[in-house]
MDAnalysis code that builds the backbone (N, CA, C; Angstrom):
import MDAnalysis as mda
import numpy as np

u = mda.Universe.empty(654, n_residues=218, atom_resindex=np.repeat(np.arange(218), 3), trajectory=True)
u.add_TopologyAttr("name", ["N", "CA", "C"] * 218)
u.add_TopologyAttr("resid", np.arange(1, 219))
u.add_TopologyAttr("resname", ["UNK", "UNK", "UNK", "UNK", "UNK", "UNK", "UNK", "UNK", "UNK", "UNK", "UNK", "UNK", "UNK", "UNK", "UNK", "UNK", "UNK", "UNK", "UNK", "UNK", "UNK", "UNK", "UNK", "UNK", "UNK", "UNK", "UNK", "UNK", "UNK", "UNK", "UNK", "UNK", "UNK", "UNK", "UNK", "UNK", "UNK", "UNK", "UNK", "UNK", "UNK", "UNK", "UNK", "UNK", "UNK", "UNK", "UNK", "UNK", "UNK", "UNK", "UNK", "UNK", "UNK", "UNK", "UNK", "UNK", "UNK", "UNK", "UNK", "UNK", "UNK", "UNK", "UNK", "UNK", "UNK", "UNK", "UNK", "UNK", "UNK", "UNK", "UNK", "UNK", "UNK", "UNK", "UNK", "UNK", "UNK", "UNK", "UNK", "UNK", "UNK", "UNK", "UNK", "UNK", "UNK", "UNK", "UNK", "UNK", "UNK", "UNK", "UNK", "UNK", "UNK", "UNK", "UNK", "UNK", "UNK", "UNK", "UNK", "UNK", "UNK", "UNK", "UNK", "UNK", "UNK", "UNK", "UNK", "UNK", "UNK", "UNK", "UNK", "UNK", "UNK", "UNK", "UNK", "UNK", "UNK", "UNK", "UNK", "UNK", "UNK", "UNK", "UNK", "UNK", "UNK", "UNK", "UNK", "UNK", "UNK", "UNK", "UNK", "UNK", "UNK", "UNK", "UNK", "UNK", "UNK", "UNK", "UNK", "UNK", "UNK", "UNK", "UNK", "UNK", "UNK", "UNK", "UNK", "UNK", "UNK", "UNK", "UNK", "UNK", "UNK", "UNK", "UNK", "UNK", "UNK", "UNK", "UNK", "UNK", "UNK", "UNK", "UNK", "UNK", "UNK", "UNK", "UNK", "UNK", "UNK", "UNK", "UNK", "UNK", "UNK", "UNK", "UNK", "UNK", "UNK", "UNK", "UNK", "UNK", "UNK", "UNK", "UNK", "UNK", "UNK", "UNK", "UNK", "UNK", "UNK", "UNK", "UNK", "UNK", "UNK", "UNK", "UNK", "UNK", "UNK", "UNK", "UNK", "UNK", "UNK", "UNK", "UNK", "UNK", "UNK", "UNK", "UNK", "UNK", "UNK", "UNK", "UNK", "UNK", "UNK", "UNK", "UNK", "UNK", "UNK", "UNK"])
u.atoms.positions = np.array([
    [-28.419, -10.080, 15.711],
    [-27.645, -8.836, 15.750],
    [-26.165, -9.121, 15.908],
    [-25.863, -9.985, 16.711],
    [-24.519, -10.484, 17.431],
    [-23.760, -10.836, 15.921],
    [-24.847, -11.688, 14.878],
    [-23.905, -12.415, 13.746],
    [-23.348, -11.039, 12.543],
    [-24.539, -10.188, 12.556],
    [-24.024, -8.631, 11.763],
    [-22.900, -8.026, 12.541],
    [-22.966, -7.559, 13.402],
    [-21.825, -7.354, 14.171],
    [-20.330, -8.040, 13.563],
    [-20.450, -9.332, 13.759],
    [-19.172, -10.487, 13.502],
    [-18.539, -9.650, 11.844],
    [-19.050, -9.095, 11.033],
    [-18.544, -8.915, 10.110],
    [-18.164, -7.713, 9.473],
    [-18.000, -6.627, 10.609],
    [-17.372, -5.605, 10.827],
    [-16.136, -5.786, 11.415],
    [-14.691, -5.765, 10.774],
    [-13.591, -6.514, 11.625],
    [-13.507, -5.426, 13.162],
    [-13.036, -5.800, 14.086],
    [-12.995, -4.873, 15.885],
    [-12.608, -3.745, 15.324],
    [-11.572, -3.161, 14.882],
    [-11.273, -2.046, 14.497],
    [-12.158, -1.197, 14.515],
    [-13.009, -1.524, 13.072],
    [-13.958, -0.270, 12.482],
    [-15.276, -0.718, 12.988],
    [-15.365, -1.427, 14.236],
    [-16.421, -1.214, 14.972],
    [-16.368, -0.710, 16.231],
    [-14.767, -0.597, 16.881],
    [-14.681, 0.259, 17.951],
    [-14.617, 1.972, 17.139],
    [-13.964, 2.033, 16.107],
    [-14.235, 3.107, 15.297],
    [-15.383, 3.745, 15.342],
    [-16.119, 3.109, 14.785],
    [-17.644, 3.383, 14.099],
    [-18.518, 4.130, 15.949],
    [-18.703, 3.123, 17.291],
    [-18.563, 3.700, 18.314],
    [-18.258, 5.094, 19.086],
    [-16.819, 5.302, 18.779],
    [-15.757, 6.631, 18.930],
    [-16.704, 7.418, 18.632],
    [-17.275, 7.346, 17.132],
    [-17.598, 8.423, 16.162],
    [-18.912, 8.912, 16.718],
    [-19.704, 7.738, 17.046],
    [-21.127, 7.927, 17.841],
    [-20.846, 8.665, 19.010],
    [-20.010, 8.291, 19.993],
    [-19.947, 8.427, 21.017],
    [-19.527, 9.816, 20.941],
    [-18.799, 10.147, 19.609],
    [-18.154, 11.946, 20.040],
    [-19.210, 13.137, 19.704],
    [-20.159, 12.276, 18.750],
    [-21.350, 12.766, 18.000],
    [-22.326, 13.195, 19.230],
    [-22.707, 12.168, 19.942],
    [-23.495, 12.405, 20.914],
    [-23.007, 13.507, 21.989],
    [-21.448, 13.235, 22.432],
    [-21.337, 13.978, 22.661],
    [-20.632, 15.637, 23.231],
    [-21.192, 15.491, 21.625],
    [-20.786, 17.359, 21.060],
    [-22.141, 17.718, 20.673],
    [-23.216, 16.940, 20.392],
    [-24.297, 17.564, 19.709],
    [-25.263, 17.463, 20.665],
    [-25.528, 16.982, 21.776],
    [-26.552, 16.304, 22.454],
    [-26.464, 18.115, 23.171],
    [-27.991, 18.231, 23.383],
    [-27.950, 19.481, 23.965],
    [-28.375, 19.651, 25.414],
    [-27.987, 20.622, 26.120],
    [-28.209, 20.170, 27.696],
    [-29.255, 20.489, 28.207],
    [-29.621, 20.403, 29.469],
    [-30.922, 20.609, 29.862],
    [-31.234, 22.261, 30.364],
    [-32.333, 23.094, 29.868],
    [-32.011, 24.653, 30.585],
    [-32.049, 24.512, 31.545],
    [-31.401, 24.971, 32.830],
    [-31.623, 24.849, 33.929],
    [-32.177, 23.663, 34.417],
    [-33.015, 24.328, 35.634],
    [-34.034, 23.067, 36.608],
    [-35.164, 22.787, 35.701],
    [-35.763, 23.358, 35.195],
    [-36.967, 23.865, 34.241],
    [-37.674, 22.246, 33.877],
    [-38.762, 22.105, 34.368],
    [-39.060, 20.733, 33.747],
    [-39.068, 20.534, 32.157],
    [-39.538, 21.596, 31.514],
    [-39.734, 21.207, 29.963],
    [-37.958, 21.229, 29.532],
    [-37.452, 21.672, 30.350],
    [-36.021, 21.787, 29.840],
    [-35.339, 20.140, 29.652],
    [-35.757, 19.824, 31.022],
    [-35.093, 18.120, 31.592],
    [-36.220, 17.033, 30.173],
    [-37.104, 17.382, 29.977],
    [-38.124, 16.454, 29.115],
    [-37.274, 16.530, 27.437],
    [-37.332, 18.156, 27.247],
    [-36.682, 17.947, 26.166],
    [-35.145, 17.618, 25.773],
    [-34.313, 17.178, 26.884],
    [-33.059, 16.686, 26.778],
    [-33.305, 15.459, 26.456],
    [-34.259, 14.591, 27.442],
    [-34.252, 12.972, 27.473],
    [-35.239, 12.799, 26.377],
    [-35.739, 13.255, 25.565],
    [-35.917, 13.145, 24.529],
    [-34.659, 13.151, 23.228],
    [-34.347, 14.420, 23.327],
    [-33.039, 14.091, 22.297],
    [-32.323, 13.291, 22.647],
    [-31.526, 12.993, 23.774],
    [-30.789, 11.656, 24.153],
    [-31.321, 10.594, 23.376],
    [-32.275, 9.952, 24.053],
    [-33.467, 8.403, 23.390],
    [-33.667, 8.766, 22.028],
    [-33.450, 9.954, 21.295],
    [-33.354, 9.976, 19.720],
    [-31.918, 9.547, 19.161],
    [-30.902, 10.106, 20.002],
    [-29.631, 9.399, 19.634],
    [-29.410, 8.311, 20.176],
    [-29.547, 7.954, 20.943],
    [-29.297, 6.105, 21.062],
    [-30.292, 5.400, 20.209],
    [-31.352, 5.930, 19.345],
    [-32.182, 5.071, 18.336],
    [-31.349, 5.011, 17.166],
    [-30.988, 6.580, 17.112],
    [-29.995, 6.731, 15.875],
    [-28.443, 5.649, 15.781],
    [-28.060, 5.752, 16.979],
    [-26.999, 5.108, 17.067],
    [-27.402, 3.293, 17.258],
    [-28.009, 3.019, 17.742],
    [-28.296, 1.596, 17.043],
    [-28.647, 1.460, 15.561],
    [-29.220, 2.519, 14.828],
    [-29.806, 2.251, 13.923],
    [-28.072, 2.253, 12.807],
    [-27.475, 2.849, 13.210],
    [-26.438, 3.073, 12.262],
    [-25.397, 1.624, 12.399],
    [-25.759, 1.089, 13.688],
    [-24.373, -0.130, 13.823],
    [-25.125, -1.468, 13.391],
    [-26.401, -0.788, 13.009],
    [-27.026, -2.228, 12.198],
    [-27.145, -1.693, 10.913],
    [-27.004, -0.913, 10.697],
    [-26.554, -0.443, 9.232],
    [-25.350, -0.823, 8.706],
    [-24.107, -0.288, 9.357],
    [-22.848, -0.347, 9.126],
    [-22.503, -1.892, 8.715],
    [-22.866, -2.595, 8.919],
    [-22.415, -4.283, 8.206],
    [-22.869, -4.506, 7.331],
    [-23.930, -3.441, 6.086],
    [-24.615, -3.962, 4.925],
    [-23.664, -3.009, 4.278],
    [-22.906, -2.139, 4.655],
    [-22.245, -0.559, 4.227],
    [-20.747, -0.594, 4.282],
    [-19.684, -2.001, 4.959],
    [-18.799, -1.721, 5.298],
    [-17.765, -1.714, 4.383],
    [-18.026, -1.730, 3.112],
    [-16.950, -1.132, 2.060],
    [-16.759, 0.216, 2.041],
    [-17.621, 0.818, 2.890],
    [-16.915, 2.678, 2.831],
    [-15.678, 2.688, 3.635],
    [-15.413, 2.032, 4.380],
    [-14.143, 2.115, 5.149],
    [-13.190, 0.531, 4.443],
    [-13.603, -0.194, 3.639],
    [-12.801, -0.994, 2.979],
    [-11.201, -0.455, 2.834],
    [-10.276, -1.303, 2.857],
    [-9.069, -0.712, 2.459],
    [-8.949, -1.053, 0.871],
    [-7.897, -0.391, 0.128],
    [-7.740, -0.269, -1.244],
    [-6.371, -0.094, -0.981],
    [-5.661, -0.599, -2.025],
    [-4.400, -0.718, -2.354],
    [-3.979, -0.421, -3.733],
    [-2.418, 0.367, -4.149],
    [-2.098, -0.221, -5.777],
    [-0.815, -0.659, -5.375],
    [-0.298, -0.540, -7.083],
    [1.248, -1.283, -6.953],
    [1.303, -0.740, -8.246],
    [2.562, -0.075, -8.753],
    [3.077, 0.267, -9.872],
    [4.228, -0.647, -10.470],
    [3.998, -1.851, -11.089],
    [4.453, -2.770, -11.831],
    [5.504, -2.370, -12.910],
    [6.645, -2.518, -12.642],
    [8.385, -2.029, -13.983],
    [9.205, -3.371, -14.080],
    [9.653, -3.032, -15.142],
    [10.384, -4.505, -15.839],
    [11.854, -4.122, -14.407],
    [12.467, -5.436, -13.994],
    [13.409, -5.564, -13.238],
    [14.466, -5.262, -14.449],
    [14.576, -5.708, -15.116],
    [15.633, -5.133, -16.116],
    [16.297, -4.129, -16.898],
    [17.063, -3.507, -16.510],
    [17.868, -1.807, -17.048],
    [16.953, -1.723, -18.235],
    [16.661, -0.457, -18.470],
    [15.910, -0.232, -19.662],
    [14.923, -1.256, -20.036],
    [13.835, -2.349, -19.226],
    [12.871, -2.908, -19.675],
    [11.479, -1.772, -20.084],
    [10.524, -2.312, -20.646],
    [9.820, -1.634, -21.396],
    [8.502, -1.945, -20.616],
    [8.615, -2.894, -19.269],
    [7.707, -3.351, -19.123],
    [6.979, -2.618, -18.017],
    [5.736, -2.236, -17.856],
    [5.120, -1.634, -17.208],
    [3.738, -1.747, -16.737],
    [2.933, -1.674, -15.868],
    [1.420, -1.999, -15.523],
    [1.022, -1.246, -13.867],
    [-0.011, -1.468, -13.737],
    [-0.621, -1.254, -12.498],
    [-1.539, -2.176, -11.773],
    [-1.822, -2.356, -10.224],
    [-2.369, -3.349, -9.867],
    [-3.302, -2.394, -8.926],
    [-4.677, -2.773, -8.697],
    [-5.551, -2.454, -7.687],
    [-5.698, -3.776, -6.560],
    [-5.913, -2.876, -5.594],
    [-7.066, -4.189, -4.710],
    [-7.669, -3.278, -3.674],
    [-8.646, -4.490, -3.089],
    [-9.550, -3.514, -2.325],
    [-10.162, -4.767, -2.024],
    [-10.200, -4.818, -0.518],
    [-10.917, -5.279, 0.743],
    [-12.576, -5.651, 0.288],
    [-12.922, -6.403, 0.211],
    [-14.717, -6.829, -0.259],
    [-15.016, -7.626, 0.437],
    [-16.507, -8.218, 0.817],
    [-17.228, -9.508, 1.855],
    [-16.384, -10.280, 1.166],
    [-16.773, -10.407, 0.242],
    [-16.537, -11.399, -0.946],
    [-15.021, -11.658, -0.895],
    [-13.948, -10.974, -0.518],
    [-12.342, -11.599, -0.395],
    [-11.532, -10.377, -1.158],
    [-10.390, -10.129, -1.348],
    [-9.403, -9.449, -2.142],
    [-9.852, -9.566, -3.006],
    [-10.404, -8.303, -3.875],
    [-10.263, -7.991, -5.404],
    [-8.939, -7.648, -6.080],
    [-8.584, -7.613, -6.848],
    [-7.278, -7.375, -7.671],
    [-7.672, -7.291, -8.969],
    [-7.056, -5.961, -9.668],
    [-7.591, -5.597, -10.809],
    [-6.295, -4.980, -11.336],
    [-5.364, -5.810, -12.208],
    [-4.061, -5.493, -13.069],
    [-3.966, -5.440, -14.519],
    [-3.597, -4.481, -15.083],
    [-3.388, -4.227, -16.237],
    [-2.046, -4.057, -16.950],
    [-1.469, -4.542, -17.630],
    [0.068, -5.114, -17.980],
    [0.434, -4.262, -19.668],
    [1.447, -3.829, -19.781],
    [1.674, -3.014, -21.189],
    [3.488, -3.704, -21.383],
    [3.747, -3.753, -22.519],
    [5.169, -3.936, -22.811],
    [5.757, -5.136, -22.700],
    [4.619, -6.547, -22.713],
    [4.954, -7.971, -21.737],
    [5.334, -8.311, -23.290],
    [5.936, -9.485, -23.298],
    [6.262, -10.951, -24.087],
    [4.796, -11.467, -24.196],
    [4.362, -11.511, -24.986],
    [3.263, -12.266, -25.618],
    [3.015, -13.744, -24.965],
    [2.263, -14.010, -24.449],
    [1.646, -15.691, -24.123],
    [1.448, -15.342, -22.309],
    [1.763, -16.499, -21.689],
    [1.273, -16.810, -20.438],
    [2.702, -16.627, -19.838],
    [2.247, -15.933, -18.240],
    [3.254, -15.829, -17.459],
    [2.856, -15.763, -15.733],
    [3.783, -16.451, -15.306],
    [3.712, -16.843, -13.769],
    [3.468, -15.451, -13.113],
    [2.573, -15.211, -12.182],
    [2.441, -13.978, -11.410],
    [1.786, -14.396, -10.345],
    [2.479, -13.936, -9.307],
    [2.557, -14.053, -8.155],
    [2.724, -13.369, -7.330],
    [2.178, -12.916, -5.810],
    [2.736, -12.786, -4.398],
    [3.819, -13.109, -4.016],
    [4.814, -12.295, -3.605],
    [6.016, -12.816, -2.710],
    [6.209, -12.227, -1.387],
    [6.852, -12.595, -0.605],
    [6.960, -12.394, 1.021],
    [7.640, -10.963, 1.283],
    [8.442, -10.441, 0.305],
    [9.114, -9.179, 1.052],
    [8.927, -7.676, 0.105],
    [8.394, -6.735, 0.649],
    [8.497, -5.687, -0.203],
    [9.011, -5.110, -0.976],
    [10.078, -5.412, -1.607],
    [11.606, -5.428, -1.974],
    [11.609, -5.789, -3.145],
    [11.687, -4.820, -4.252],
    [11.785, -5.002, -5.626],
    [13.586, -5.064, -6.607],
    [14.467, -4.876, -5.396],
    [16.120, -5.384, -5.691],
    [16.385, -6.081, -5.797],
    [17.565, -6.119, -6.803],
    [18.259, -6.978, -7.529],
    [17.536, -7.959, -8.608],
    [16.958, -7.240, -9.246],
    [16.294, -8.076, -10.392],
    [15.209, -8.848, -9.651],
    [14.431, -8.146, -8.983],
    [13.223, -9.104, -8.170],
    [13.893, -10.262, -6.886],
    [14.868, -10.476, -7.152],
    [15.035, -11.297, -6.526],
    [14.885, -11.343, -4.966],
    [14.963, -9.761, -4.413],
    [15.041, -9.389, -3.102],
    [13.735, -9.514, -2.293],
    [12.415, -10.125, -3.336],
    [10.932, -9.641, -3.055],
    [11.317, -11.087, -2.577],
    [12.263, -12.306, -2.115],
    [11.728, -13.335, -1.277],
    [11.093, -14.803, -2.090],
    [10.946, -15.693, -1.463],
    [9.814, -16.440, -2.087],
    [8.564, -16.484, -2.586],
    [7.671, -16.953, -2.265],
    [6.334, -16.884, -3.043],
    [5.838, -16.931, -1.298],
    [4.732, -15.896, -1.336],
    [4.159, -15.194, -0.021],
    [3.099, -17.105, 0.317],
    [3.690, -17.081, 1.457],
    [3.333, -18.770, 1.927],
    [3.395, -19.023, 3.503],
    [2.586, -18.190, 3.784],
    [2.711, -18.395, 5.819],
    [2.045, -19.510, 6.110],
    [1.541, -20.477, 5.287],
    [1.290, -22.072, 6.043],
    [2.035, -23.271, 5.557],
    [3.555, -22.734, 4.684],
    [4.526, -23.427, 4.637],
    [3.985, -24.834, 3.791],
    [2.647, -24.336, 2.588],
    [2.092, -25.401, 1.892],
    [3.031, -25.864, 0.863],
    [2.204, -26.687, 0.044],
    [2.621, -26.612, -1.740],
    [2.288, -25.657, -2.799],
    [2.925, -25.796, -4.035],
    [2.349, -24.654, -4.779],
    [1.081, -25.038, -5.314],
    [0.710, -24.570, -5.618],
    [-1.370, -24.747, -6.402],
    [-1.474, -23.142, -7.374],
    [-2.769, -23.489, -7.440],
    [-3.443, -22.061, -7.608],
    [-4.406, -21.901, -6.499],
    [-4.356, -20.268, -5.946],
    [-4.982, -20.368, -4.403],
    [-6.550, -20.249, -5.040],
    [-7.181, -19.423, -6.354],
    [-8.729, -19.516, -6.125],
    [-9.332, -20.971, -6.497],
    [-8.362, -21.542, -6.458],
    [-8.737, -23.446, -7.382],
    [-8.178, -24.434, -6.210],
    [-7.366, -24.192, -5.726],
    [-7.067, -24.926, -4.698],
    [-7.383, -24.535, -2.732],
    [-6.918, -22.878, -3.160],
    [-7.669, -22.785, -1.387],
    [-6.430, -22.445, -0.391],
    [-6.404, -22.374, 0.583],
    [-5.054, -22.071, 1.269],
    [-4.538, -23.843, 1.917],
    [-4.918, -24.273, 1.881],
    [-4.474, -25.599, 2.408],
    [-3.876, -26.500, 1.212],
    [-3.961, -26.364, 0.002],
    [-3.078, -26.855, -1.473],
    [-2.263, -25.626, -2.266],
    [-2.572, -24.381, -1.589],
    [-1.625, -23.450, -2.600],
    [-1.244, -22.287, -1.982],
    [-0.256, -21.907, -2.282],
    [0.767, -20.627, -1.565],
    [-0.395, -19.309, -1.233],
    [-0.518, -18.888, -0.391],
    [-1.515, -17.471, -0.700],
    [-1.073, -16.394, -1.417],
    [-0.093, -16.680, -2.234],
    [0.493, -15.494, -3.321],
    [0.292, -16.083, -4.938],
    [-0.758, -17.572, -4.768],
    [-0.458, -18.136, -5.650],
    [-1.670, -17.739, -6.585],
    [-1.349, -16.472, -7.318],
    [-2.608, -15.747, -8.420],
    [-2.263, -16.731, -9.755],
    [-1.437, -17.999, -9.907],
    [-1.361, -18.089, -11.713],
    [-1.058, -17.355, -12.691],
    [-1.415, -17.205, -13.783],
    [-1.290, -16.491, -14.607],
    [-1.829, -15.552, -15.364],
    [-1.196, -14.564, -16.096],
    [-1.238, -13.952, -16.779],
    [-1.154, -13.344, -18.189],
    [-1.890, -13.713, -19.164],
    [-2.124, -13.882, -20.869],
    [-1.612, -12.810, -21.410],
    [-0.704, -12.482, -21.645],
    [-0.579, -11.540, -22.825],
    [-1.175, -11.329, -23.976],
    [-1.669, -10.661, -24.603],
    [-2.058, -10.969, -25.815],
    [-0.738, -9.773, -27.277],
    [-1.334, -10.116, -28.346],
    [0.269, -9.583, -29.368],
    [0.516, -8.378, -29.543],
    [-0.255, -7.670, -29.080],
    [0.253, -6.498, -28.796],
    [1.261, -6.035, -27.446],
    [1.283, -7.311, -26.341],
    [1.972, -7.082, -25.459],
    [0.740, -6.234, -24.021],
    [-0.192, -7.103, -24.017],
    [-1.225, -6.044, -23.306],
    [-1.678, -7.726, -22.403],
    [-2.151, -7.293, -21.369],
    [-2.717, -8.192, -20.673],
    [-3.476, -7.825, -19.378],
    [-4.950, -8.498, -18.683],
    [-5.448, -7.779, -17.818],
    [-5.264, -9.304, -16.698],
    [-5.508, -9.243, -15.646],
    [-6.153, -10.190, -14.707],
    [-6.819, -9.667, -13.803],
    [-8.373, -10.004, -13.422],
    [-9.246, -9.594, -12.694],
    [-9.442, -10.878, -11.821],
    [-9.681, -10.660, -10.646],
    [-9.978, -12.393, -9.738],
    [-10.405, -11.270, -8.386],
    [-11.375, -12.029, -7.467],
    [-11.670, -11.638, -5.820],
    [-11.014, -13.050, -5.205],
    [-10.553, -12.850, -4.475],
    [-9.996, -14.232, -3.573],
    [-10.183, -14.548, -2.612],
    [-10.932, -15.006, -1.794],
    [-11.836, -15.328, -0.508],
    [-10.828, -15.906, 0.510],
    [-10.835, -15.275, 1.401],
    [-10.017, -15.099, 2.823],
    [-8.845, -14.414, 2.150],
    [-8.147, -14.150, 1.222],
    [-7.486, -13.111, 1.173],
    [-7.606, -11.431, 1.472],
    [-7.058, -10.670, 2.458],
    [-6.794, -9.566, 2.570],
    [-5.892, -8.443, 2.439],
    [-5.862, -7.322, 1.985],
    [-5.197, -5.892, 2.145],
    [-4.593, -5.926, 3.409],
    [-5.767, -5.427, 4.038],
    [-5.163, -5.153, 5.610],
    [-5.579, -5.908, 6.497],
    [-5.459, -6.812, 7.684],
    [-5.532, -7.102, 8.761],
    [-5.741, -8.902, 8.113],
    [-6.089, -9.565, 9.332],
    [-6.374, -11.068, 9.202],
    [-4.860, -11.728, 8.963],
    [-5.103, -13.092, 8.689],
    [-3.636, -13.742, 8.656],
    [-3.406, -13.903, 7.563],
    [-4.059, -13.237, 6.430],
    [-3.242, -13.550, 4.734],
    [-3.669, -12.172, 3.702],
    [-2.662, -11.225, 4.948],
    [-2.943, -9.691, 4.332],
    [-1.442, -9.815, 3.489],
    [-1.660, -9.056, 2.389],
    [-0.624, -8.793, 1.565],
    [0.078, -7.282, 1.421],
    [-0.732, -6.766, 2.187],
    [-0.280, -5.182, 2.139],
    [1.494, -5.428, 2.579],
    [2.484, -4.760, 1.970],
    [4.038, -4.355, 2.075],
    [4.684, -5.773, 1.309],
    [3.948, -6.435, 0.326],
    [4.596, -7.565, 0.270],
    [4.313, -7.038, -1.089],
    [5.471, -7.850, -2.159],
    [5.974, -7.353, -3.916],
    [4.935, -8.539, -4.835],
    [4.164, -7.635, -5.913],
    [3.579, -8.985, -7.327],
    [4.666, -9.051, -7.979],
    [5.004, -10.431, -8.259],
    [6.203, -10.599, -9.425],
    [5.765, -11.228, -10.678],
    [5.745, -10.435, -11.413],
    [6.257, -11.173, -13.076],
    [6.748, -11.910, -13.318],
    [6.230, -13.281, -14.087],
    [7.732, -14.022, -14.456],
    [7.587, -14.134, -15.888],
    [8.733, -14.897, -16.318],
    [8.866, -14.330, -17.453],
    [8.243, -16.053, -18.542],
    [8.146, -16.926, -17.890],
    [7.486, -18.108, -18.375],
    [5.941, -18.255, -17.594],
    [5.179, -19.124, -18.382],
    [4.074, -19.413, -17.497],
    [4.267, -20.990, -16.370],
    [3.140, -20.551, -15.257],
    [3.490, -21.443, -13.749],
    [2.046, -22.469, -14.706],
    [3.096, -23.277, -14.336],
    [2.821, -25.120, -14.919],
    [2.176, -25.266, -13.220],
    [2.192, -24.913, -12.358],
    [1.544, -25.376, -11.601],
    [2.788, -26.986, -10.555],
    [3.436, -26.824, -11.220],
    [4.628, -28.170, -10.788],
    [5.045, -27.302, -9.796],
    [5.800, -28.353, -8.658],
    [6.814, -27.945, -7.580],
    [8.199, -27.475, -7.646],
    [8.583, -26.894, -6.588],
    [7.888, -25.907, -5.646],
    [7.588, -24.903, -6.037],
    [7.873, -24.220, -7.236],
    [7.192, -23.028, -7.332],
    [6.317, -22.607, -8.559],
    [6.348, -23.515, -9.614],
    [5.589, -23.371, -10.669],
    [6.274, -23.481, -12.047],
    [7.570, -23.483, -11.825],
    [9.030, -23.732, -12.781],
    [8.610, -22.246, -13.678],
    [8.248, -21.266, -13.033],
    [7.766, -19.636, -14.522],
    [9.127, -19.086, -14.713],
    [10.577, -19.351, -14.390],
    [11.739, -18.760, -14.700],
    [11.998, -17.714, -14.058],
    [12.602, -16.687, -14.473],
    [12.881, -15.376, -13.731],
    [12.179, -14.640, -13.350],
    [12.032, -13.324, -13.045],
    [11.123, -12.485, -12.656],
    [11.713, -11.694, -13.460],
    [10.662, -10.978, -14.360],
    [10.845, -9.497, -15.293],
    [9.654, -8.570, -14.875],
    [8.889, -8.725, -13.959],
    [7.932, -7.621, -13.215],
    [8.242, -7.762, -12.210],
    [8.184, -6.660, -11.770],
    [7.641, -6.623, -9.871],
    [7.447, -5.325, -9.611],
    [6.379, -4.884, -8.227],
    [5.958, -4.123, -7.770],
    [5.423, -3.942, -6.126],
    [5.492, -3.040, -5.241],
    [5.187, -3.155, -4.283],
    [3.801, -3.070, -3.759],
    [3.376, -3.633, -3.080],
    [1.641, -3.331, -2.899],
    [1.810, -2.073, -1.518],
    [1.047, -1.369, -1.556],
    [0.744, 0.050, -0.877],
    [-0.134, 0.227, -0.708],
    [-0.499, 0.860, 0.466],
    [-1.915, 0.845, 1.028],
    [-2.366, 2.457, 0.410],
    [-3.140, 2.679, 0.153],
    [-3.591, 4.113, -0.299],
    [-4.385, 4.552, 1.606],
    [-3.655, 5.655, 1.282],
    [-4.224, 6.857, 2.374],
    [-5.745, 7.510, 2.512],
])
């Protein structure tokens, strides 16, 4: 029981609690009077809600994507009048950060895209910071290399194809939205405008011609 538990983060299991606890009691009904059948049929409904309420917090860890967090990001060319435009999803899974981006108006071929450290889509991208890296590693690719060989902003690339259209789908394991030590929520995806060779320190992808802020949806 103890190991189901472990994978409900504290939050939405002191949450999940609250909710029981306000459930029980507002709904739990009282005893009539002194009345013995009165006192029998209380401690009956009680011992029905504490069955119920165990039954739900061993539920809740096969279920806990209903309270998952989800995120987007509305992706624009850094450049006056760029053409470039897309959207990014993510959303909290066992399985790690999903991310689901779709790209319109790009340069045809491969291009560096990445996580960076500051929310901040000014001055031509440049204001979004370095490449999002709180263990001060090397660059890699993080689902090929892991957090101990590659930046945790380090998604690779992104294919255009000739119409100027491009998707990237990936889940990334120990990456998070919200909470833990490699949440990305308030931090910018950047575009670049070459593809990341994967070389030091940052992948040599050139400028940034995307960026967008990641946002937590309400």
């Amino acid at each position: 029981m103890g190991r189901q538990f472990q994978r409900i983060p504290p939050l939405r299991h002191r949450l999940l609690r609250l909710g029981i606890n306000h459930f029980s009691a507002t709904f739990s009904p009282r005893p009539f009077g002194k009345k013995p059948e009165g006192r029998v049929f209380y401690l009956e409904v009680c011992t029905k809600l504490k069955i119920l309420s165990l039954g739900l917090l061993v539920f809740f860890p096969f279920t806990s994507f209903a309270f998952a967090a989800k995120g987007k990001t509305d992706i624009k060319g850094t450049a006056e009048a760029s053409p470039i435009s897309g959207t990014a999803a993510f959303e909290d899974t066992s399985d790690g950060l999903k991310i689901s981006v779709a790209l319109e108006h790009v340069p045809p071929g491969k291009h560096g895209f990445h996580i960076h450290e500051k929310g901040d889509c000014g001055d031509g991208g440049k204001a979004a910071g370095g490449h999002y890296n709180p263990d001060g590693v090397s660059h890699g690719l993080l689902l090929r290399d892991g957090f101990q060989k590659a930046h945790a902003g380090d998604l690779g690339n992104v294919e255009i194809d000739a119409n100027g259209r491009g998707k990237l789908e990936a889940v990334l394991p120990g990456l998070t939205l919200a909470g833990g030590k490699y949440n990305v929520a308030r931090k910018s995806l950047i575009l670049h405008e070459k593809e990341d060779d994967y070389g030091q320190p940052t992948g040599n992808a050139g400028g940034r011609i995307g960026c967008g802020v990641i946002a937590l949806e309400e």
